[in-house]
C-alpha positions in Angstrom: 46.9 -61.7 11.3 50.1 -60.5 12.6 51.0 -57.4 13.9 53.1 -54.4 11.6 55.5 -52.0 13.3 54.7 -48.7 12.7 57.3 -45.7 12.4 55.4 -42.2 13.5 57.3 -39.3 13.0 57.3 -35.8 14.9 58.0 -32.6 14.0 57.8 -28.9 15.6 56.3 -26.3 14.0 55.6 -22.7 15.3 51.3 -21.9 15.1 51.2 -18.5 13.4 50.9 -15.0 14.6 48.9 -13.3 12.1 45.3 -14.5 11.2 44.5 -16.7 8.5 41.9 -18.1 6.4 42.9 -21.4 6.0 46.3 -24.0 7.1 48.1 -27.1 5.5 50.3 -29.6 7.0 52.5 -30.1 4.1 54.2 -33.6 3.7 56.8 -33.5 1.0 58.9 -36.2 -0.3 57.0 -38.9 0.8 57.8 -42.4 -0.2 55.3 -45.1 -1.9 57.5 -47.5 -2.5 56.4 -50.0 0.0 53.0 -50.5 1.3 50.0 -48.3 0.7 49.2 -46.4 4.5 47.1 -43.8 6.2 48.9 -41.2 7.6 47.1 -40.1 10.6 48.2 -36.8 12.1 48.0 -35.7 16.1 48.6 -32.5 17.4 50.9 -32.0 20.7 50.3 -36.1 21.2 53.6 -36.8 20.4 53.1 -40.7 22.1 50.4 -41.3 19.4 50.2 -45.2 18.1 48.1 -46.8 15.3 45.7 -47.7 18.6 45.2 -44.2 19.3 41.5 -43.0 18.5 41.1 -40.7 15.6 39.1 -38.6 17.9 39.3 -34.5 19.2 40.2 -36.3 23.0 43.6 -37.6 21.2 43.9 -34.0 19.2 43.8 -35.6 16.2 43.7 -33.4 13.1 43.6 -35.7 9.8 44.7 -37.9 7.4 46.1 -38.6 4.3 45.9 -41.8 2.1 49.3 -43.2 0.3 48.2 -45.6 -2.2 51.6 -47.4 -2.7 53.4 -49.9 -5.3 54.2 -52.7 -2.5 57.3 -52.9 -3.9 59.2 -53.8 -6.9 58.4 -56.6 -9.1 61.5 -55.6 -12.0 64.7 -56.6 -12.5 68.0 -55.1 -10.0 67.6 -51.3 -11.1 64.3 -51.2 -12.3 62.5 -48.9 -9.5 65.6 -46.8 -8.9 64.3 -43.1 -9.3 67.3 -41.5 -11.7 68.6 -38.6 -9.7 68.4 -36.0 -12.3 66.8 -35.7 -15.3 68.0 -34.8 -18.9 67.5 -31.4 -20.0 64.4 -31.5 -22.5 63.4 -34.6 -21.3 59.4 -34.6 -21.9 58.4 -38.3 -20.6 56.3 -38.4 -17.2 58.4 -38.6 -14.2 59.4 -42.2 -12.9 56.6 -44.1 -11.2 58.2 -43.7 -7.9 59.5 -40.3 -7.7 58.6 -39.2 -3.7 55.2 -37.4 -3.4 53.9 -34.4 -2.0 50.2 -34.1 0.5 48.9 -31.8 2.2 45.7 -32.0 5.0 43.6 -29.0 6.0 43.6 -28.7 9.5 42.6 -24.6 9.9 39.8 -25.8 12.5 42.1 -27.9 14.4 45.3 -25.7 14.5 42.9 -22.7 16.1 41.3 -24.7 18.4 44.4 -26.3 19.6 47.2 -23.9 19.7 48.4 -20.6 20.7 49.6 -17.7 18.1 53.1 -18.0 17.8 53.6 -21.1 20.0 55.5 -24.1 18.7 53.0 -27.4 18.6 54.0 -30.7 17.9 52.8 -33.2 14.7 53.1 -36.8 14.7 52.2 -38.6 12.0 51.3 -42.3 12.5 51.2 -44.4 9.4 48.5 -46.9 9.5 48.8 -50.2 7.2 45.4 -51.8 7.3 46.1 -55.5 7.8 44.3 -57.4 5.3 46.0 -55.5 2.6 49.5 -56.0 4.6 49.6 -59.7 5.3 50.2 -60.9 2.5 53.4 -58.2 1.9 56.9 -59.1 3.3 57.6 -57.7 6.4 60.2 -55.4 4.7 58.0 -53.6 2.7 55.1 -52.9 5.9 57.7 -51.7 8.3 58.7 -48.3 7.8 56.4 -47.3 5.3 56.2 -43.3 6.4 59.6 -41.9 5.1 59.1 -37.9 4.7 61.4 -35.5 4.0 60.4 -31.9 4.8 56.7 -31.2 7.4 55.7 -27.7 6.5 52.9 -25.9 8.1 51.3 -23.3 5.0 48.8 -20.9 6.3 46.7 -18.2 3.9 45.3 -14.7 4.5 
């Protein structure tokens, strides 16, 4: 089996001041294009790897699962996601418009930060071998593309 370069990602968010019932990392925008990944997420480990243990040592906090297309089998044009769409246009959305997750980490984000401090995320995609090898290498590298981490906390 080879080995697949993974892209983690981190972001600063400030922990909340005021109590709460319940918190969200909030991942929108994320691409599933390429191969399908677990997004593992760390708290203030911002030199997290796919090797890291998913353990309360390494802070981490959870994961979500992107089951992805593994690329495009059409013709040139065929998985490009149409910028806008036409007023009173009632079909579902293209196949690879970017998704939305969200992971509950209300447990981890009291046990591991202060109210009001800023804490780090890093999210480490994780492409499980067997179901990478036999994808190009283009479509394994760089699978986590995200465009906005939110942290959503309720009263």
């Amino acid at each position: 089996m080879a080995d697949f370069i993974a892209n983690p990602i981190t972001v600063t968010l400030a922990a909340p001041t005021a109590p709460f019932r319940r918190a969200d990392i909030a991942l929108h925008g994320v691409d599933h294009s390429k191969a399908s990944f677990e997004g593992r997420l760390f708290f203030n480990n911002p030199d997290a790897t796919v090797a890291t243990p998913t353990d309360d040592e390494h802070r981490y906090a959870g994961s979500f699962w992107v089951f992805a297309h593994g690329g495009c089998a059409g013709d040139e044009g065929h998985c490009e996601v149409p910028a806008a769409r036409r007023p009173f246009d009632f079909r579902p959305e293209h196949q690879l418009t970017e998704m939305s997750y969200q992971v509950i980490v209300t447990d981890k984000l009291r046990e591991l930060t202060t109210p009001g401090d800023s804490f780090t995320v890093t999210v480490v995609p994780f492409v499980r071998p067997e179901l990478a090898e036999p994808l190009p290498a283009k479509l394994v590298t760089d699978v986590l593309q995200v465009q906005r981490v939110d942290l959503l906390t309720y009263g």
